[in-house]
Every structure is written in C-alpha cells, then in structure tokens.
N, C-alpha and C positions, 0 to 999 in steps of 0.2 A: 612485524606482521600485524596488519590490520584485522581485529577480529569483530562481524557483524551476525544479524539475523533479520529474519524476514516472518512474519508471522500475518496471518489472516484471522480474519472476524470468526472461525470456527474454535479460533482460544479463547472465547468471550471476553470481560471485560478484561481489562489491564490496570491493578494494581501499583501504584508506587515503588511498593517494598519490591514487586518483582523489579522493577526499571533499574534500582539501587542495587539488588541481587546480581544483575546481571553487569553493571559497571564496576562491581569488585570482581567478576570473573573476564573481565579486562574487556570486554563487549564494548564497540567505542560507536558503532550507528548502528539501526534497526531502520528496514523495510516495511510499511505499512501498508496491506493491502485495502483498494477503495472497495466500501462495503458500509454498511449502517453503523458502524462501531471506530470505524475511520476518525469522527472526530475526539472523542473518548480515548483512542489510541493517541491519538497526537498530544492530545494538553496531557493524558499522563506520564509521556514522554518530555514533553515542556518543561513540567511541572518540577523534574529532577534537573535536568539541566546536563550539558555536559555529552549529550550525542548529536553526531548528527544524524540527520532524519530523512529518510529518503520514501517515496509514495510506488506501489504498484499497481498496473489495473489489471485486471485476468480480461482479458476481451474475447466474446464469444462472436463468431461470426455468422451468424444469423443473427436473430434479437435474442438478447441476451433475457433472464427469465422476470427481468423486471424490465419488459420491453423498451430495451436501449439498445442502439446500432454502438457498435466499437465506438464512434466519432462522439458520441453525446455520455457515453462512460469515458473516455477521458476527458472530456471538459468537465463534467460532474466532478470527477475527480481533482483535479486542478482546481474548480471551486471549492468545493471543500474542504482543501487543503492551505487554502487562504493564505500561500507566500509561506506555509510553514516548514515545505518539505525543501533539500535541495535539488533532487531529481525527478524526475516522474518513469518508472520502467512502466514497458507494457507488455506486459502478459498472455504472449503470442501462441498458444499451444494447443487451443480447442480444435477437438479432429471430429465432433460431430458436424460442423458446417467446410468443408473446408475452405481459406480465405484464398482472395485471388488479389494479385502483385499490388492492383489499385488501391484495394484495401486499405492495405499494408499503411501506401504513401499517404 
C-alpha cells in the first residue's frame, strides 16, 4: 500500500525534519497545493529526497481572489512548478461560481 498526503499553503512553511518525519511513517509522495508557498513546498520536499511529488490547483470559477481565471492558475501552476512535480490534479469543487462543461475542457 501506497501511502501519501496532500497539504496546502494554510500549513505554512515546510520544514525538513517534518518531510524526514513523514518518510519514517512510510509516506512515500505528497500533493502540493499551488499557492505562494508552492515553491518553498517543493525544494523542501527536493531537499530530502526520495518522494514523489505531485502539484494541485484549487480552481475557483469565477476569478479566483487573486484575480486568475482556472486556465491562467493552472499555467501559473505548472510554471512554478518548473518540471518538479509529476502530475498536476485540479481542484474542481468551488460551488460559489458554479463551472460549466467548457470550463472544465
């Protein structure tokens, strides 16, 4: 059994000793959500070594509160992730705008 986590910018920064803490409790990738702390997440995930590293975006559909449409936070996203992550999830769930199928594609 594969064991992961996924954590956002509301954990504030990320520690080392935490990434090492969590690969003795057999944790073997972590989900980074894109957010100001995105790149501080990833190098001290790098930094240990030994997960793999997958990227999320939360997509709000209206403009999101740092005026970006879904399409321009996940390019942001994927820039800033500079080939470090191996997937990109997108974080489909805001019910204050609701999205419509085009969106989506």
């Amino acid at each position: 059994m594969r064991l992961g986590l996924d954590f956002s910018q509301h954990g504030g920064l990320l520690a080392p000793t935490t990434v090492e803490c969590w690969k003795q409790q057999g944790i073997s990738h972590a989900v980074v959500q894109y957010s100001e702390r995105m790149n501080q997440h990833l190098q001290a995930l790098q930094g240990v070594g030994g997960l793999e590293i997958e990227g999320y975006v939360y997509l709000y559909w209206g403009l999101s509160p740092w005026n970006q449409t879904p399409q321009d936070r996940t390019r942001a996203a994927l820039t800033m992730a500079g080939g470090r992550i191996s997937r990109l999830w997108l974080d489909a769930e805001d019910t204050t705008h609701p999205y419509r199928a085009d969106q989506l594609q």
